[in-house]
C-alpha positions in Angstrom: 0.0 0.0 0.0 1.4 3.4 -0.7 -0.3 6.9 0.4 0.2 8.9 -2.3 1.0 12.8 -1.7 -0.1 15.7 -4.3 -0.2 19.1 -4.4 3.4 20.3 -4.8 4.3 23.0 -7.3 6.0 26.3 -7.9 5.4 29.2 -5.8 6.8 31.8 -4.8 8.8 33.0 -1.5 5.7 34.2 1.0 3.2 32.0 -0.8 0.9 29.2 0.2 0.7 25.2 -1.0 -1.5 22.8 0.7 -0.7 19.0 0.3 -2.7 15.8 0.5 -1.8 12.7 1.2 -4.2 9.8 0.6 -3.6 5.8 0.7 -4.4 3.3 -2.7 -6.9 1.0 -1.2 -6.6 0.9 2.2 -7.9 3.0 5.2 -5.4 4.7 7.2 -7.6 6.3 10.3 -6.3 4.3 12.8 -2.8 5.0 11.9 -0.6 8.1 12.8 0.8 10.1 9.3 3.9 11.8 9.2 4.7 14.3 6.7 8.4 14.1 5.9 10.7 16.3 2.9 14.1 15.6 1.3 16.1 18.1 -0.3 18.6 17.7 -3.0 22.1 16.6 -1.3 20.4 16.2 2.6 18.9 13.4 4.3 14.7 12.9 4.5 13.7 15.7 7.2 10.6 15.2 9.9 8.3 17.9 8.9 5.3 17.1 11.1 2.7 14.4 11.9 -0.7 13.8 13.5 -2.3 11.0 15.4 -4.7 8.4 14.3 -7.2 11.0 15.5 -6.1 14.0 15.1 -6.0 15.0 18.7 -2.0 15.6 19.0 0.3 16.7 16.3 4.0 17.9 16.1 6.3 20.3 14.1 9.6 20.3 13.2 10.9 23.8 14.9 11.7 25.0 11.4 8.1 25.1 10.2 6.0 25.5 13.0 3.9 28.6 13.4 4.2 28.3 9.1 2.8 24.8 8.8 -0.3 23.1 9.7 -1.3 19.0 9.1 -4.5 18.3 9.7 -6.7 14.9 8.9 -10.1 14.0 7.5 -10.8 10.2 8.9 -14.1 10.4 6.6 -12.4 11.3 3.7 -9.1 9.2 4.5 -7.1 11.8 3.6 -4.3 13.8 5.7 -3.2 17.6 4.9 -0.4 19.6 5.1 -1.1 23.2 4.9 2.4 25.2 4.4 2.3 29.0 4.7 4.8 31.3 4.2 6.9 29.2 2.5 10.4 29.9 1.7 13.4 28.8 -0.1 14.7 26.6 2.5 11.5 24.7 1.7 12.0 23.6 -1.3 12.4 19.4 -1.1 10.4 16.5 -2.4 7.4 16.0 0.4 6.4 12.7 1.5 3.7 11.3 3.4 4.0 7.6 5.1 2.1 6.0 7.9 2.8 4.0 11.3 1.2 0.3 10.9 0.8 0.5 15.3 -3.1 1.3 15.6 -4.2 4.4 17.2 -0.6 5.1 19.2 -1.1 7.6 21.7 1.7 10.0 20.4 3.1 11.5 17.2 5.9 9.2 15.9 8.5 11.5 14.7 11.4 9.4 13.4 11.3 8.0 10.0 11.7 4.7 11.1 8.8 4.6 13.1 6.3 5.3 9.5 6.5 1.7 8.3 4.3 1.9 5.2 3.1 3.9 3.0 6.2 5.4 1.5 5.8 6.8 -2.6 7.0 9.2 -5.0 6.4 12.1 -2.7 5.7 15.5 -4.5 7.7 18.4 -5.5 7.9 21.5 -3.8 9.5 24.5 -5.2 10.0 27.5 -3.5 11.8 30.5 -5.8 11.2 33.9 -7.4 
């Protein structure tokens, strides 16, 4: 199964994206989502992640206050709204999920997202 995340594109330095990140065939509400990036030369980055339920999330202290991930359980899709973006930004986003039903906290560690892993989606930040 692979969640597959959309919405990346071109914008420019101030601007606004929002990505989704939906599964191919299988539900993922019980299952914590991480939203993770990897730019060109650096390793894959924790960007920020949500419980099964919504109810906790976390940041990476580079985005927060700028980023927001939010989940619709009914729709079985998981967001990531980015404001403000900059040029530090700029990476390939991915979105994977923790096979452990409904754990009580936000898995922040790459490692810990077990499935779920696709093509990710480009994000380009430049004027």
């Amino acid at each position: 199964v692979q969640l597959q995340a959309s919405g990346g594109g071109l914008v420019q330095p101030g601007g606004s994206l929002r990505l989704s990140c939906a599964p191919s065939g299988r539900a993922i509400k019980w299952s914590a989502i991480g939203w993770f990036r990897q730019a060109p030369g650096k390793g894959r980055e924790f960007v920020a992640g949500t419980t099964w339920n919504g109810v906790k999330t976390d940041y990476a202290y580079s985005v927060k206050g700028r980023f927001t991930i939010s989940r619709d359980n009914a729709k079985n899709t998981v967001f990531l709204q980015m404001n403000n973006l900059q040029p530090e930004d700029a990476a390939v986003y991915y979105c994977a999920a923790d096979s452990r039903a409904m754990r009580s906290e936000v898995p922040v560690t790459a490692t810990m997202y077990d499935y779920g892993w696709g093509q990710g989606t480009q994000v380009t930040v430049s004027s």
